[in-house]
Structure formats: C-alpha cells, structure tokens
C-alpha positions in Angstrom: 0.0 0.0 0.0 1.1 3.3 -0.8 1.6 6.5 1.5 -1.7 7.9 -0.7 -3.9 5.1 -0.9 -6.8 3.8 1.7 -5.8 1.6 4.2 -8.6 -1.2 3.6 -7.8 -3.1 6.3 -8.7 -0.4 8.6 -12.0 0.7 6.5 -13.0 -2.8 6.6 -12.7 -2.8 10.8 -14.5 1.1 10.8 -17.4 -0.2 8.8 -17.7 -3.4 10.7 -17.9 -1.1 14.0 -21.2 1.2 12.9 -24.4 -0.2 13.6 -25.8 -3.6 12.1 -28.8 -1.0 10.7 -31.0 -1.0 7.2 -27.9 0.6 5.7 -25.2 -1.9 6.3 -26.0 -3.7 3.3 -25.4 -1.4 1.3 -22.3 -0.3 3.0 -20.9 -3.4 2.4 -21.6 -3.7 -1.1 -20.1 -0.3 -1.0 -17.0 -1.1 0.7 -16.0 -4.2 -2.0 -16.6 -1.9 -5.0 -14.1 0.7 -3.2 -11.6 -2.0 -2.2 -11.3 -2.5 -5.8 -10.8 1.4 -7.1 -9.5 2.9 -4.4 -9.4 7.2 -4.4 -9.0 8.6 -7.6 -5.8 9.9 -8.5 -3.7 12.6 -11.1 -3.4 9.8 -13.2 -7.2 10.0 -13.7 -7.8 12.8 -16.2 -10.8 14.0 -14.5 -8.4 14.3 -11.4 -5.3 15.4 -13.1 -5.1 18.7 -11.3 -5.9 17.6 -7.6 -4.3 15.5 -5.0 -6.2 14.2 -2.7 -3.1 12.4 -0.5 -3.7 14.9 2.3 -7.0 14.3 2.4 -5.9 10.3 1.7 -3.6 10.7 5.0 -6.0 12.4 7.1 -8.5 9.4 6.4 -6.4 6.7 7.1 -5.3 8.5 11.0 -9.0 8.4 11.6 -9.7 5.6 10.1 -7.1 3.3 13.0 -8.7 5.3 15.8 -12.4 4.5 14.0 -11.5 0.6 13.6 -10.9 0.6 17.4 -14.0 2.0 18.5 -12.3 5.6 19.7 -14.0 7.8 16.7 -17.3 9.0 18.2 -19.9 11.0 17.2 -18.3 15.0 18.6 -21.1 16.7 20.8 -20.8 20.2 20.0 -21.6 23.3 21.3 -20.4 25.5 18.8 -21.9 23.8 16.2 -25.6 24.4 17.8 -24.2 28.0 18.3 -23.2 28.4 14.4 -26.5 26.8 13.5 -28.3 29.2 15.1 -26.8 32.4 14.3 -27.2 31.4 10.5 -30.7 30.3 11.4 -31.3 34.1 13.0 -29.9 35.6 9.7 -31.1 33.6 7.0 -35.0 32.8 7.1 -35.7 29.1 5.7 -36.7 25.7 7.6 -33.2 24.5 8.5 -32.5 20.7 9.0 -28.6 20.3 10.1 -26.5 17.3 9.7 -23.4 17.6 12.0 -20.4 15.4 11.1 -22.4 13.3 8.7 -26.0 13.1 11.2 -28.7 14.3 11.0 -29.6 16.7 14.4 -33.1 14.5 15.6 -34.5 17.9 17.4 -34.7 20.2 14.6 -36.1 17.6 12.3 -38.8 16.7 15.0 -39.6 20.5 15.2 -39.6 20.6 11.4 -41.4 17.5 10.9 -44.2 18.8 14.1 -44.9 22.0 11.8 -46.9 19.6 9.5 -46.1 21.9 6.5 -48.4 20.4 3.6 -46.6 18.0 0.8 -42.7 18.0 2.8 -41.5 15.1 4.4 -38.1 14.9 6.1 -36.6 11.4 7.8 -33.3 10.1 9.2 -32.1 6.9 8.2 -30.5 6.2 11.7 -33.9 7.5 13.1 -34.9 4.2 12.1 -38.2 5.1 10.6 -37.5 5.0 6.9 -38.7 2.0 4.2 -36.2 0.3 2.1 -37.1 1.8 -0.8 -36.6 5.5 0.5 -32.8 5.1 0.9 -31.5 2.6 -2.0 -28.7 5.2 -2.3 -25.9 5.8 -5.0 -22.4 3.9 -4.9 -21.2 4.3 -8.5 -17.8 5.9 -8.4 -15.0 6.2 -5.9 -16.1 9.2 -3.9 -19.6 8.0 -3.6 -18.5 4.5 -2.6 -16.0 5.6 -0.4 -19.1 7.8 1.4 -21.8 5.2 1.2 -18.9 2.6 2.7 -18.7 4.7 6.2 -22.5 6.1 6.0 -23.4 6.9 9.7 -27.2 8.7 8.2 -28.6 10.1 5.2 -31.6 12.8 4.9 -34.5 12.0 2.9 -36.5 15.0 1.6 -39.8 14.5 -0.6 -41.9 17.3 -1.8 -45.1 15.8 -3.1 -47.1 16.8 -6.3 -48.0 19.9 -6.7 -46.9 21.5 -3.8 -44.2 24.3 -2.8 -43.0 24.9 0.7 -43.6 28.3 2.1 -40.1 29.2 2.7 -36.8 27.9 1.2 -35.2 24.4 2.8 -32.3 24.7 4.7 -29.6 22.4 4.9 -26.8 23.1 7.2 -23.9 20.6 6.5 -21.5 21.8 9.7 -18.8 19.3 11.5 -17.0 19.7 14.0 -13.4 19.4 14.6 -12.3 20.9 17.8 -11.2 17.5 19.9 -9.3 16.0 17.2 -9.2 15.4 13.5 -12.0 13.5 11.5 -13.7 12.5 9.0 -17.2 12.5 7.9 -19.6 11.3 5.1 -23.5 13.1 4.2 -25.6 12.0 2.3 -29.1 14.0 1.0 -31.4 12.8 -0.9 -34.2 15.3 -2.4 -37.0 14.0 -4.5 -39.3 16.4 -6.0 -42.2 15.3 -7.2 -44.6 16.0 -10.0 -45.5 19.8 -10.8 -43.8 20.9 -7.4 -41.8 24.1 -6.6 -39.0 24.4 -4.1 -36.1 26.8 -2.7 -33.3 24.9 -1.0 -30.0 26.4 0.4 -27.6 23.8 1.0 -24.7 25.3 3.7 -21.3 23.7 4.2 -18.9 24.8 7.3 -16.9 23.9 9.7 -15.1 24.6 12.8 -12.1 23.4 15.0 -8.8 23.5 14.9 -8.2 19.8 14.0 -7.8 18.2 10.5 -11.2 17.6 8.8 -12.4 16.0 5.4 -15.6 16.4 4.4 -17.1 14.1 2.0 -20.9 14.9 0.4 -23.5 13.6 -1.9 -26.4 15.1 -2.6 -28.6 13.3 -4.7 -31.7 15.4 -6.5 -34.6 14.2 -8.4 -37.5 16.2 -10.4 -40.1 14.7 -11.9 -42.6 16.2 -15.1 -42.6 19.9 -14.9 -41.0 20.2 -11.3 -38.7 23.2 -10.6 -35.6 23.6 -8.3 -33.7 27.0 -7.5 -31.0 25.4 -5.3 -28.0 28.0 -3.8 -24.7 26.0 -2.3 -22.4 27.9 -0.4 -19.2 26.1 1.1 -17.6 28.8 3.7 -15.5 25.7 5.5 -12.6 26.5 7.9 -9.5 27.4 5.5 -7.9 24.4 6.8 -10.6 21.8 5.8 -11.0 19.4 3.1 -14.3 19.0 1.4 -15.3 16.4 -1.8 -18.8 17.1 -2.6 -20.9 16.1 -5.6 -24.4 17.0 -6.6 -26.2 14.4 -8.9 -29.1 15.6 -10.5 -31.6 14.1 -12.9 -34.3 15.6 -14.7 -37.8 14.9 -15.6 -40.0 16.2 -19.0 -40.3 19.7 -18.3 -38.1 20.1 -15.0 -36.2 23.3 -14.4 -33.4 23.9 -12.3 -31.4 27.0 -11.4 -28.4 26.2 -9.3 -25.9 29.1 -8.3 -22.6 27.9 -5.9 -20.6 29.7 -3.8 -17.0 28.7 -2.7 -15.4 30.8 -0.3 -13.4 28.3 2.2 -11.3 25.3 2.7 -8.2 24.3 1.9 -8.2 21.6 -0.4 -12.1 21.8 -2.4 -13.9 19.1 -5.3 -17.1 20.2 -6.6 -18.9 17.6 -9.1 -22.3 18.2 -10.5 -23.7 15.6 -12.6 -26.3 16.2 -14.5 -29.0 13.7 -16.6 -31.3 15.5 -18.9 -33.3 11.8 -20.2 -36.3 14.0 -20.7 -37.1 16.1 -23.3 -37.7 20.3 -22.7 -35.9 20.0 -19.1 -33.5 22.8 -18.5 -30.5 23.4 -16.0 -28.8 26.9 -15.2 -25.4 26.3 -13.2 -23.5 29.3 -12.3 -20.8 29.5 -9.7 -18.5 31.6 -8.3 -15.3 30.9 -6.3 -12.6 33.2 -4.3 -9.4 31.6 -3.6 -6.1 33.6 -1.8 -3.4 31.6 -0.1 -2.3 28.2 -0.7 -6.4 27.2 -1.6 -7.2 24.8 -4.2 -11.0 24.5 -5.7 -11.4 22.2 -8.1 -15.3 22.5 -10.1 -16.3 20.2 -12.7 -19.7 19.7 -14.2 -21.1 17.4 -16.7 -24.5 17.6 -18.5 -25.7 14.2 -20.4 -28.2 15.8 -22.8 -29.5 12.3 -23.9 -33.0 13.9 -25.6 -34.0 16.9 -27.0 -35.1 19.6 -26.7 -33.3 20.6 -24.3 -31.0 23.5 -22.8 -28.2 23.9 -20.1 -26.2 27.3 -19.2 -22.9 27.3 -17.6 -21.4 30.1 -16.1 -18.5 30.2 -13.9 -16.3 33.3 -12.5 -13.3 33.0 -10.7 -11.3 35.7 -8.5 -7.6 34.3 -7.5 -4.8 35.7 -5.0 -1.6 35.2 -4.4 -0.5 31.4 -4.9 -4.4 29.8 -5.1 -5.3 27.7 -8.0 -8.5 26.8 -9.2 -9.7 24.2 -11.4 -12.4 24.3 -14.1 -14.0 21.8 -16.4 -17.1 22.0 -17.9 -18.2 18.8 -20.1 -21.5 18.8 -22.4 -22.4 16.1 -24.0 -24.8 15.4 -26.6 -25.8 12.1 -27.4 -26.8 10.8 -30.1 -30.3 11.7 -31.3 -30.5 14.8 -28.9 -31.5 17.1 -31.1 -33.1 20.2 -30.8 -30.3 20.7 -27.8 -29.0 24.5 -26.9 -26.0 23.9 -25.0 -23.3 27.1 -23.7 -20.6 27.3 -21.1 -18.5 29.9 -20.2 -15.6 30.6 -17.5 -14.4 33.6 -16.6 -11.2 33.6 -14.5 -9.4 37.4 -12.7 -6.1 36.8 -11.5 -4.7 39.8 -8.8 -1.1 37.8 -8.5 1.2 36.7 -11.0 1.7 33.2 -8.7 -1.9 32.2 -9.0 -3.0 30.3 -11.5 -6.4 28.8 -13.3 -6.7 25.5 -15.1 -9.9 26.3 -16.8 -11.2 23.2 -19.9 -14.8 23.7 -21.5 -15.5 20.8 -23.4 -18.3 19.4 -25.8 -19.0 16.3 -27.1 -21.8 16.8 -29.8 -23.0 13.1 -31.7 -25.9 14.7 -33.2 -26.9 17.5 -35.9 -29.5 19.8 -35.0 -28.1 21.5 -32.1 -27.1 24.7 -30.6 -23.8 24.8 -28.5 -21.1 27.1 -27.6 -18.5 27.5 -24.8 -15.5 30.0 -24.1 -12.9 30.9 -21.4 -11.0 33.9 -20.1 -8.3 34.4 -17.7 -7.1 38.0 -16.9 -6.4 40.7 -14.8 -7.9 43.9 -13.5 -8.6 46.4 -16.0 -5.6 48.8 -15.5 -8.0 51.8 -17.2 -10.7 51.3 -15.0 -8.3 51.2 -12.1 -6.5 54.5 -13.4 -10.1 55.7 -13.8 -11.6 54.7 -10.3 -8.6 56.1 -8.7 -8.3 59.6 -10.1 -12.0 60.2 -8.8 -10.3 59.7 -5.5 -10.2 56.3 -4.5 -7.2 53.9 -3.1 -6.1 51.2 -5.4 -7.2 48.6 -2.8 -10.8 50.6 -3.3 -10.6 50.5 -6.6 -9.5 47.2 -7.1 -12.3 46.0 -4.5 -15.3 47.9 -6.7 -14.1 46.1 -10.2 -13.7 43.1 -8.1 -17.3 43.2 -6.5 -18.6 44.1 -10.0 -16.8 40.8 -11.6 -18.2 38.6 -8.8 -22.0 40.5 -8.9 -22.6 38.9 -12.2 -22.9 35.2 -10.8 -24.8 36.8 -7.0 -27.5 38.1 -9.4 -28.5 35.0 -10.7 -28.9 33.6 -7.4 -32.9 33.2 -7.2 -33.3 32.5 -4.1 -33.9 36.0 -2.3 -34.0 34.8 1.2 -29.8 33.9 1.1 -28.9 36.9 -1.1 -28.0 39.6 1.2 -25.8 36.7 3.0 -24.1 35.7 0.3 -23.1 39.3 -0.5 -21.9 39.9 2.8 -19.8 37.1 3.1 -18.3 38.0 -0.6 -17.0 41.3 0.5 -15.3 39.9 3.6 -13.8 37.4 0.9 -12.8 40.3 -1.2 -11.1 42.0 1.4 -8.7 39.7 1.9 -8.1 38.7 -1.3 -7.5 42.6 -2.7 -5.4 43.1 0.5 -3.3 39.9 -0.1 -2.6 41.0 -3.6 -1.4 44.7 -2.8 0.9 43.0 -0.3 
C-alpha cells in the first residue's frame, strides 16, 4: 500500500464497527466496490489537477482510531451555536446534519410544523422504508461515502406542492477535539408539478484536520422546478469532496448558483441527466481563492434527448498562490437534437503566482443542435483602475469595486432571495482579503 492510498484493512474494521442498521447492506456492497478502485488519483484525467493524498492521510489517522471503537460522534456546542446564528440571519426551515448526522430535534420541530406536501426522515432514526434510501455507490467518492455512511436525509416534496419558505440544509462538522472524518448523504426528491427553494450550507469549525465528504442526490419529476444555492464557507484548513447528482424529468427546471469561499483543499462535481425532453438546468458559480487554496469545479451535462437546454457560467477571483480548477463537459448524445447547449468561464487573476486551469469541453454526436462554450483568464482592467482612482479612490478601493462588480454577475442570478444579502456579505469579507493579499 502506498503513503496515498486507503488503508482497507482499517476501513473494513471502521465499517464493521457502525451499527448492524438498514444501511449496512449497502455499506458493504459499497466497501468491496471501493476496495477495488481505491481514491481517484492525477493519473485519472478528471483528477489530473488535484491531489487528494492529504486528504488520503487524514483518512487513514482516523480511520485506525475508527476501527478501534475511539472515533465517536463530537457533541458540540459551537456547532448548535453556528447553527443558530445562520438560522437568526437567513429565514428558511433549516434541517442540520453535523459530522455526517442528522440533528433528531430540529427535524422533530420541522417534521411537528406539519407543513403540507414536505416530508423529512433520518435513516438512523430508524423510521425510513427500504425503498426510501437505496442510495448511489457508483464511483470512488460516492463509494468511499456510502462505505462509512453513519445517516442520510431523505426530503420529498409531493405533487404539486411548494413549501412556504426555502429548505435549509446546514452541513457543519466539527473538529475541535481531534481530526476526523465525515460522510453526508441528501437525498431530495421532488415530485410532480412541485416548486421548491433549497440552500444547502457547508462549514466547519475546529482547529483539527477535517475531510468532508458529500453527496447530494436530487430528483424532479414532469414539470417540477428547483432553485437550489450552495455555499461552502469551510474552515480554510478543511478538506471538502462534494458532488451533486441531479436528474431531470420532462419539463423540469433547475437553477443552481454555488458559492466557494473556504477550505483548503475543495472538489465540486455536479452531474447532470437531462433523459427528458424540454428539461433545463442553469449552473453558475462563483469561487474566491487567496493563499495556498485549491477549488477544483467540474460539471457534466448528459443531454441524452432533446429539446433541451443547459447554461454554464463560472467566475473565478484568484490571489496570491491559489489555484483553481475548471472543467465544464457537455455532451450530446446521439439523437439529442433540438439541444441548446453554452458554457462559459471567466477567471481574474490579482497575482502573477496564482494560477487557473480552466477546460470547457463538448462532445456533440448529433446534428440539430445549438452549443457554444469559451474561457477567459485576466487581470484587473488597469483603465478602470486608473479611472476609479483619479475620482479619489485607493487602489485597494478600486480594485475592491471592479472586483465586487466581476463577482456580482454570478450573485444576481442567485434566485433564491432569502440567502442573497448573505451571500453578498460574506463576498465582501472574501474580497477583502483577497485585494489586500494581492497589494501586499
């Protein structure tokens, strides 16, 4: 075994110690298909441009205290604390899974509102069918999470209906007593001609090492609609692998807008399956990286009918020695026509050490279509600087205004109003430190 592979020895013992529950099936069928691929690695394309050894090392330390019995579940103050100061500022029905489970009281107040067409379970709360959780394992990070599953969240909106206020998921863990590890999995099925707002949070706290590892799995059926916001503001010194899959009925709509502002080491997936025709996805996203960060997004879009249209547009600000990641993949299938198809990524750079690996790609295999993509990497307009600053402004000023301006583009098409002032607030702290590290 290698100093960057699993230890599957000690998986093997940490899976045998969770409990003998509807989900340990699974996790076993899990754990053989990971025993056999392992993490990914660079020498995976899709992978090329991030490590995940010290995420790989991090694992296997908990992993030997997990196999003997030592890696509980950390009860945690501060986590109630953060959940409730983002509860006081942003209004939605918050559910909040801490270090991979689900928090029992605010689902029981949730569930006690009785709001009409919503229904929220626990897997570990024990009162959840078999069909409800026959969960995803199809690729290494998935396999790896469903392997060392502790819960998962079930959310079903039924036919027709639309909750009164957006859906809050708060995905916080907690690493102040020692270094861990932790696995989420959501599950959101939406049903028939239903409407919902959902803001999925990722953070963390401690001072401890921390990897993160979440799937969230969405479904909409005939002419449902989605506007989903995902902001990850994790501790700087975090690890997070998260990857949305998403699959979409006749008619379905979804507008998702991402935020990444934290962590150290970050992997964003988002697969998409348009098997449907007249379905439509929007995916923009925006990411700030100073420092020694690394985010890594990559989305894919199957458009295996048509007609049928995805947009894709990503902006990225970078500081001093932060490198960011971004592939976008179309791809058409055969008999797909009637598709309309764009990506675009725009990159600033405010240092000449940080750096952008930015790839749109399509893969058309039919005729009829409509698709375009494009890229740009850059740096600050040095005539609107010149400009901003002889009407009086500092260059940090200056440079925060064009900034702000570059990232608004991507907070605009945010839909869900009840997270947008947020969002805002915590992109100008961002800025700040990234215009300040780059005048430095």
């Amino acid at each position: 075994m290698s100093a960057s592979s699993i230890n599957t020895e000690l998986l093997e013992r940490a899976v045998g110690k969770l409990p003998s529950d509807l989900l340990m099936p699974q996790r076993m069928r899990a754990l053989t298909r990971f025993a056999e691929s392992g993490f990914p690695t660079t020498r995976h394309e899709d992978w090329r441009y991030t490590n995940l050894a010290p995420a790989i090392d991090l694992s296997n330390l908990w992993l030997l205290e997990a196999a003997d019995g030592a890696a509980d579940e950390p009860r945690s103050d501060a986590s109630r604390h953060y959940a409730a100061e983002l509860a006081s500022t942003v209004d939605a029905h918050w559910i909040v899974i801490a270090n991979g489970v689900v928090q029992k009281d605010l689902l029981t107040r949730l569930t006690a509102q009785q709001l009409p067409g919503l229904e929220a379970v626990s897997v570990a709360a024990g009162n959840v069918v078999q069909p409800v959780f026959s969960i995803l394992a199809e690729e290494p990070m998935t396999r790896f999470n469903t392997a060392l599953l502790r819960d998962a969240l079930h959310i079903s909106i039924g036919a027709g209906h639309e909750p009164d206020k957006p859906l809050g998921l708060l995905v916080i863990d907690d690493a102040s007593s020692g270094s861990a590890v932790s696995q989420t999995r959501i599950i959101l099925d939406v049903a028939t001609n239903a409407r919902a707002e959902v803001i999925e949070y990722h953070a963390s706290i401690g001072s401890h090492g921390h990897f993160a590892n979440v799937v969230t799995e969405l479904k909409l059926a005939q002419d449902a609609a989605v506007d989903y916001v995902r902001i990850q503001n994790r501790d700087r010194a975090h690890f997070q692998v998260g990857k949305l899959i998403t699959r979409l009925g006749r008619n379905a709509s979804m507008r998702h807008a991402a935020f990444d502002l934290g962590g150290a080491l970050v992997r964003n997936d988002v697969a998409v399956d348009i098997a449907e025709p007249r379905a439509s996805i929007e995916l923009h996203g925006l990411y700030l990286a100073d420092g020694k960060q690394h985010i890594d997004n990559h989305t894919r879009v199957d458009h295996r009918v048509g007609p049928a249209k995805s947009r894709e547009e990503y902006r990225g600000i970078l500081s001093d020695r932060a490198r960011c990641v971004w592939n976008g993949k179309a791809i058409v299938h055969a008999g797909a026509d009637g598709t309309d198809a764009h990506q675009a990524n725009y990159n600033l750079l405010l240092s000449d050490k940080a750096e952008i690996d930015t790839k749109p790609e399509l893969e058309i295999y039919a005729d009829d279509v409509k698709c375009s993509h494009g890229a740009t990497v850059g740096q600050l307009d040095k005539a609107a600087l010149f400009y901003l600053r002889s009407r009086g402004l500092e260059r940090d000023e200056a440079a925060q205004v064009l900034t702000r301006a570059f990232a608004a583009a991507i907070v605009a098409k945010s839909t869900v109003d009840n997270v947008r002032g947020h969002v805002e607030t915590l992109i100008d702290r961002r800025l700040q430190d990234l215009v300040g590290g780059a005048s430095r």
